[in-house]
Structures are given as C-alpha cells and as structure tokens.
ZAGULO-569189 format. One record per residue (C-alpha): x, z, y. Coordinates in steps of 0.25 Angstrom, whole numbers, plus 5000, padded with zeros to 4 digits. Layout:
! ZAGULO-569189
XZY/...
***
This chain:
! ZAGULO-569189
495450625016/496650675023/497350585035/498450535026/497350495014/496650425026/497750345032/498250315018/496850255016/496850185029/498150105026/497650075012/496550005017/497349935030/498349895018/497349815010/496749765023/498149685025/498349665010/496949575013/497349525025/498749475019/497849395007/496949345017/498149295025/498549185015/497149125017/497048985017/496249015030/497348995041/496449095051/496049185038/497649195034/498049215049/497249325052/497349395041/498949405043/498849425056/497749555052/498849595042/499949625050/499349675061/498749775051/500149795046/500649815059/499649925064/499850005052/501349985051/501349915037/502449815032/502149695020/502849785012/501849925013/500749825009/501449754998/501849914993/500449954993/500049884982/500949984975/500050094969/501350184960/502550164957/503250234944/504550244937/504950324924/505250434932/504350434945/503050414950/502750364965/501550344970/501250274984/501050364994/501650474989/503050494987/502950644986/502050614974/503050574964/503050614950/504250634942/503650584929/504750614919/504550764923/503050744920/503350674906/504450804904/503350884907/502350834896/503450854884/
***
C-alpha cells in the first residue's frame, strides 16, 4: 500500500468515524448527543474537514453524457462519447 493509498484510507475510516459521531449527536441522551458533537468537530478540526467534505463523501461517481468522474481522481476521466465512437 503506497502513502497516498494509506492516508486515503486513514481519512475514509476518520470520515465514517464523524459520520457516527454526528448520528449519535442527535440522541436523545443529552451527555450521549454532547460528546459526540463535541468528538466530531474536534475530529474535523485536526483533519482539516468542513460539513461539506463529509456530506460529499457519500458520493461515489458522478456521470454525464459526455464525462465520467470519479472521486479522487480527476486525472481519471473518461471521455465516454470517444469510447462509444470507438466501438462503431
């Protein structure tokens, strides 16, 4: 596993880790809701994510008529109408 696989790893599992936290902060447990928001964002804080980068992990691809994206790796992409113009 290379360093990048690695920290990409890392961050997935730190991700769901304050996805869980965030569910468990709407506990009806006052202390149980309170320290789980409180886990959360510091977690977010020391890795330097937003709402937003945890909300957009949930996407796994996004795809058009004429381009494929996958997370991660924008380098990646791939034209699909040259692929189909290919095949005929």
């Amino acid at each position: 596993m290379t360093d990048k696989q690695h920290n990409e790893s890392k961050l997935e599992r730190v991700i769901r880790k304050i996805k869980r936290c965030s569910a468990l902060s709407k506990s009806s447990n006052e202390n149980e809701a309170a320290t789980a928001m409180r886990q959360a964002q510091s977690l977010m804080r020391e890795y330097r994510l937003t709402e937003l980068d945890v909300q957009l992990s949930d996407i796994g691809e996004a795809e058009s008529a004429s381009v494929r994206v996958t997370p991660g790796s924008p380098d990646r992409a791939v034209r699909l109408r040259d692929s189909a113009d290919k095949a005929h």
